[in-house]
C-alpha positions in Angstrom: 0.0 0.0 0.0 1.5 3.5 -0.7 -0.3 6.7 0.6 0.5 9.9 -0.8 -1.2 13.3 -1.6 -2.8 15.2 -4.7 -4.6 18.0 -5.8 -8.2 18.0 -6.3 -11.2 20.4 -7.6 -13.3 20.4 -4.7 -15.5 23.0 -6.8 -16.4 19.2 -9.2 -16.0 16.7 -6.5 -18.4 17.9 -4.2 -21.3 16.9 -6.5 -20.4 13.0 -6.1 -18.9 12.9 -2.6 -21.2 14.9 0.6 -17.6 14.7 2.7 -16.4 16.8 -0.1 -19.4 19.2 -0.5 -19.4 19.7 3.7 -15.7 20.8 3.2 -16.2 23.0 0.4 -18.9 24.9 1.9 -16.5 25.7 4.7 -14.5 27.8 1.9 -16.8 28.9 -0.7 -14.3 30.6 -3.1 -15.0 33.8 -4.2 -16.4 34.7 -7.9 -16.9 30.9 -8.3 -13.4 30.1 -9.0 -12.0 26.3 -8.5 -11.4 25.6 -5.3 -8.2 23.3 -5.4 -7.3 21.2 -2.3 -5.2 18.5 -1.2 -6.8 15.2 -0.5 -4.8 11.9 0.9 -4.7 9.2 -1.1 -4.2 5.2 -0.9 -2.8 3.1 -3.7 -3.0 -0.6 -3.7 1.0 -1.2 -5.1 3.7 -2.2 -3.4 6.6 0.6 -2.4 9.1 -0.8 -5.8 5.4 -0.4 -8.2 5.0 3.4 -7.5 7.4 4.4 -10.7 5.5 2.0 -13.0 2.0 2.7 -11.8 2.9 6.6 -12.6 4.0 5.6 -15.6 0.7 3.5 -16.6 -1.3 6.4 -15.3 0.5 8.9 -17.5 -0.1 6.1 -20.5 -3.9 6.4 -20.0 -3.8 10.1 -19.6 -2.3 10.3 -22.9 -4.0 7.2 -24.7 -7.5 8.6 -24.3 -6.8 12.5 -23.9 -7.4 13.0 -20.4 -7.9 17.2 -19.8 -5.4 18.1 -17.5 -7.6 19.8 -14.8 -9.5 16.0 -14.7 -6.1 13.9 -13.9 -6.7 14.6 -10.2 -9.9 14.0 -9.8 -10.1 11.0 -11.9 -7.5 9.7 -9.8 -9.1 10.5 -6.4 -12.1 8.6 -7.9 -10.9 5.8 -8.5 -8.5 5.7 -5.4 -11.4 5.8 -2.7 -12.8 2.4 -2.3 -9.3 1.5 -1.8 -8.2 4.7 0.9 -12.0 3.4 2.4 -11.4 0.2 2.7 -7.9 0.4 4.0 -9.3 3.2 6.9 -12.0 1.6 7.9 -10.1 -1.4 9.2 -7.5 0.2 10.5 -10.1 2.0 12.8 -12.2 -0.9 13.4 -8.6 -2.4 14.4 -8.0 -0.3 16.8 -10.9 0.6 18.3 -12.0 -1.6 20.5 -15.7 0.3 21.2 -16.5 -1.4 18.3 -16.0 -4.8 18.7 -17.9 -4.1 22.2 -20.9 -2.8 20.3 -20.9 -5.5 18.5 -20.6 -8.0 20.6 -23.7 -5.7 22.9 -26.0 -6.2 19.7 -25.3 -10.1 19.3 -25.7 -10.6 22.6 -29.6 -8.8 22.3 -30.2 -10.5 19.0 -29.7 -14.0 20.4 -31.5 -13.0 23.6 -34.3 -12.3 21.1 -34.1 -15.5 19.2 -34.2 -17.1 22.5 -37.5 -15.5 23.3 -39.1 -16.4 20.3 -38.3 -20.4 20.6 -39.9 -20.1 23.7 -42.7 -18.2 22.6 -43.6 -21.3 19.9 -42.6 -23.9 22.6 -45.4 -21.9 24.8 -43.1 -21.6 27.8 -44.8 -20.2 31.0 -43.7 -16.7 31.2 -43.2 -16.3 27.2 -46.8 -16.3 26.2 -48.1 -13.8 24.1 -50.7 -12.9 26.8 -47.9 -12.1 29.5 -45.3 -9.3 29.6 -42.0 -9.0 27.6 -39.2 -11.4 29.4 -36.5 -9.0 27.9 -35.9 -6.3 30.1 -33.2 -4.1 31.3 -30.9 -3.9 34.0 -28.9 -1.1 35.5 -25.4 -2.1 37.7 -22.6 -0.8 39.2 -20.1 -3.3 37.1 -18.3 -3.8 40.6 -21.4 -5.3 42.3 -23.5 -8.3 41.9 -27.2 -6.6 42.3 -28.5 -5.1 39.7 -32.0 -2.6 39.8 -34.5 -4.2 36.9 -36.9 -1.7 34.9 -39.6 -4.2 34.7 -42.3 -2.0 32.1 -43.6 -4.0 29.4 -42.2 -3.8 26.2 -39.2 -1.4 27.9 -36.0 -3.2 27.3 -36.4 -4.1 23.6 -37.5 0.1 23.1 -34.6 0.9 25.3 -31.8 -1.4 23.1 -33.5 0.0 19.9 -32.9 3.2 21.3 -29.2 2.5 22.1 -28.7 1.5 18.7 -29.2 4.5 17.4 -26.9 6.0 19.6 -24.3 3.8 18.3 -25.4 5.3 14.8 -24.5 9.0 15.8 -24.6 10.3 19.0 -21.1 8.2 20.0 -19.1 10.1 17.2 -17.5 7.0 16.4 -16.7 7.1 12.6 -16.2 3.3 12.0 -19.1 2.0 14.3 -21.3 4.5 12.5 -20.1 3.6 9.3 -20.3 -0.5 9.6 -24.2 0.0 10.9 -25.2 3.0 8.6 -26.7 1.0 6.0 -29.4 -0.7 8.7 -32.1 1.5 10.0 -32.9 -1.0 12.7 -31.1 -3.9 14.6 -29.1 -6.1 12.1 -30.3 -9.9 12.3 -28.2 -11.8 13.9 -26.6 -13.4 11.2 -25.9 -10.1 9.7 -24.4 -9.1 13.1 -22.1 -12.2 13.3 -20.5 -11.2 9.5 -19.5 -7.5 10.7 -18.3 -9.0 13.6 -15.6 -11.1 11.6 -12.0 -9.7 10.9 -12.6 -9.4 7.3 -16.3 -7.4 7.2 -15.1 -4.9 5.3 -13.6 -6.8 2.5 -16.6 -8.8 2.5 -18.1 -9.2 -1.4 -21.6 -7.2 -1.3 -19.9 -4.3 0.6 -17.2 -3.8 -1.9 -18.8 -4.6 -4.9 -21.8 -1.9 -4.1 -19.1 0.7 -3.5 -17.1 -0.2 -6.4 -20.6 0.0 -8.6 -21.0 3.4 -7.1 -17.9 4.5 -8.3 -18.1 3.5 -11.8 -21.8 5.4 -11.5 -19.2 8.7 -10.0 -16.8 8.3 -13.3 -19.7 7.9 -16.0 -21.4 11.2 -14.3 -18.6 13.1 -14.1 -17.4 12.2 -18.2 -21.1 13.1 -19.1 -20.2 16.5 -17.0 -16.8 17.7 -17.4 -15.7 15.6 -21.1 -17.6 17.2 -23.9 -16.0 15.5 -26.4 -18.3 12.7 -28.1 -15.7 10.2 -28.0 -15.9 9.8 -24.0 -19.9 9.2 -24.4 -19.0 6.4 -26.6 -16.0 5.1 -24.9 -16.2 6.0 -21.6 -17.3 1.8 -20.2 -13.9 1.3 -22.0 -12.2 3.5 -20.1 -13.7 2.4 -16.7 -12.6 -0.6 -17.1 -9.5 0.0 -17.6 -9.3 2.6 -14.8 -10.6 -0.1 -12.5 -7.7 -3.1 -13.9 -5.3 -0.2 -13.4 -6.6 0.3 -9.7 -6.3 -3.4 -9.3 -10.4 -2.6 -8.4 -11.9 -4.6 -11.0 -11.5 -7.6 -8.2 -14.4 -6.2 -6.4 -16.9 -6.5 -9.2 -18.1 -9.5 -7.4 -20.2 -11.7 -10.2 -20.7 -10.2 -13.1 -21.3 -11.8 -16.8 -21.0 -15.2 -14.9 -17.3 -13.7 -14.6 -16.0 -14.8 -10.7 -13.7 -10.9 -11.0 -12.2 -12.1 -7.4 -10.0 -14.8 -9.5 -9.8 -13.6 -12.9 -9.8 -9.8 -12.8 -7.0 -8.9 -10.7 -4.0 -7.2 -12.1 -0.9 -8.3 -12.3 2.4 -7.0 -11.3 3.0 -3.4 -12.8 6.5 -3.8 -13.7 5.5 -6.8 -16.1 3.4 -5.9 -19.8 0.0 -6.7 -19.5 -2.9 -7.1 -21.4 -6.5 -6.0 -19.8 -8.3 -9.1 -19.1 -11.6 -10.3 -21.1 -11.7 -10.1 -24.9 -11.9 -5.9 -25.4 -15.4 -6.8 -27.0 -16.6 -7.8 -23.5 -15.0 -4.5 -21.1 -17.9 -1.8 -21.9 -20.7 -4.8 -21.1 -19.6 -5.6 -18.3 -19.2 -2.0 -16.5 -22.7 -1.7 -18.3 -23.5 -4.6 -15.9 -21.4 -3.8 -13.0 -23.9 -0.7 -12.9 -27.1 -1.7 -13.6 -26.4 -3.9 -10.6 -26.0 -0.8 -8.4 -29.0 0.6 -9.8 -31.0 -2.4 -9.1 -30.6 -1.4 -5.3 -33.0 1.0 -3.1 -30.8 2.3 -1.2 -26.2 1.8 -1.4 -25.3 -1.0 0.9 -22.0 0.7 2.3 -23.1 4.4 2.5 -20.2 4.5 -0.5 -18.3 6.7 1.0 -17.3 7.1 4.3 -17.0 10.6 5.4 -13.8 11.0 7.1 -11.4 12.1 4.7 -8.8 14.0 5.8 -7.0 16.8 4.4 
């Protein structure tokens, strides 16, 4: 992984990224003018690829006639599932409130699975004509007593209530993030999957955010490229953006294609040639985004909102 910094046109950017509009709006330049910031970026190369990535990137600027004022930004694009994904878990890493939370909600969730068996089994005490078993307690976490609020219906409104906390009143950037996408309690089995080392890398999250950003590039072309030739080409030049990347691997399923095995790059200081036959590269960002636009609502939030400058 290699981190570095670039300029960007926060003036364009903030149309595709909210993070990006909340900081522009802190410095609204005068007689709209650009505003031009620095953002940190992540790369997904090793430290000896760095020369030969640049070099790739300057290959694509030239092959399709990049504008100048768009090599930024296209770059920042395509960067951020990567910088996202790499933050995330380093925060979720480190911060140990989250694994607690966690661990709070699977504790309710199986609490309330337990109910409900006993609610079929028609245990005394778990009948739909009695009160709610689940309630809360409040301890000392010294002591052994504990004071019970015994209201009917109190402790499931009182978790619900605590989840929402967790959401945004905690300011925790990674526990908000991981839950943002659930208005109400994750099922348990949902609950157990963020809970494992690897959520984040896990195949709907990344595939939704990498769907989103192929959605990001074809807006901005339509916005910023007037030429004709970027309307035609421009799946083309996605996909090659995202092999570039070393993205592509998140694609997930797509054209019965498994992208996780046969779409990742290979090593930049060898001559490659982009996967799939060339005839197949515009169908299947053509795919990769009608599967995004299948969706209600993004899965991942795609983008977190804690970029910093």
């Amino acid at each position: 992984m290699v981190h570095d910094n670039i300029p960007i046109n926060l003036s364009r950017l903030k149309d595709y990224f909210p993070e990006l509009k909340k900081l522009y709006k802190q410095s609204i330049p005068a007689d709209n003018e650009p505003l031009v910031t620095n953002a940190e970026i992540s790369l997904e190369i090793e430290e000896g690829e760095q020369d030969d990535f640049e070099r790739r990137y300057l290959l694509f600027i030239q092959k399709y006639n990049i504008p100048e004022d768009s090599i930024g930004d296209i770059l920042y694009i395509n960067q951020k599932i990567t910088y996202d994904l790499n933050h995330v878990t380093e925060l979720s890493f480190v911060d140990n409130n989250v694994h607690k939370a966690l661990d709070f909600l699977i504790g309710y969730q199986q609490l309330v699975e337990d109910v409900e068996l006993k609610k079929i089994r028609d245990q005394d005490g778990y009948r739909s004509n009695q009160p709610d078993p689940i309630i809360i307690q409040v301890k000392d976490k010294g002591s052994n007593g504990a004071t019970p609020l015994n209201f009917d219906g109190s402790g499931r409104f009182i978790v619900k209530m605590i989840y929402q906390a967790f959401k945004s009143s905690f300011n925790n950037t990674s526990l908000s993030h991981i839950l943002e996408e659930y208005p109400e309690i994750p099922p348990l089995k949902t609950l157990l999957l963020l809970r494992a080392p690897d959520f984040i890398k896990h195949k709907v999250i990344t595939q939704e955010m990498l769907s989103k950003t192929a959605v990001i590039l074809s807006k901005y072309f339509d916005d910023y490229f007037a030429e004709a030739v970027y309307k035609r080409k421009k799946n083309l030049i996605i996909y090659e953006l995202f092999y570039l990347f070393d993205t592509l691997k998140y694609s997930g399923k797509v054209m019965n294609i498994d992208s996780g095995k046969e779409l990742r790059r290979v090593n930049l200081k060898t001559e490659y040639i982009l996967p799939l036959d060339e005839s197949q590269h515009s169908s299947f960002i053509k795919e990769l985004i009608k599967n995004n636009n299948r969706r209600n609502q993004p899965l991942s939030g795609a983008f977190m909102s804690f970029t910093k400058y």
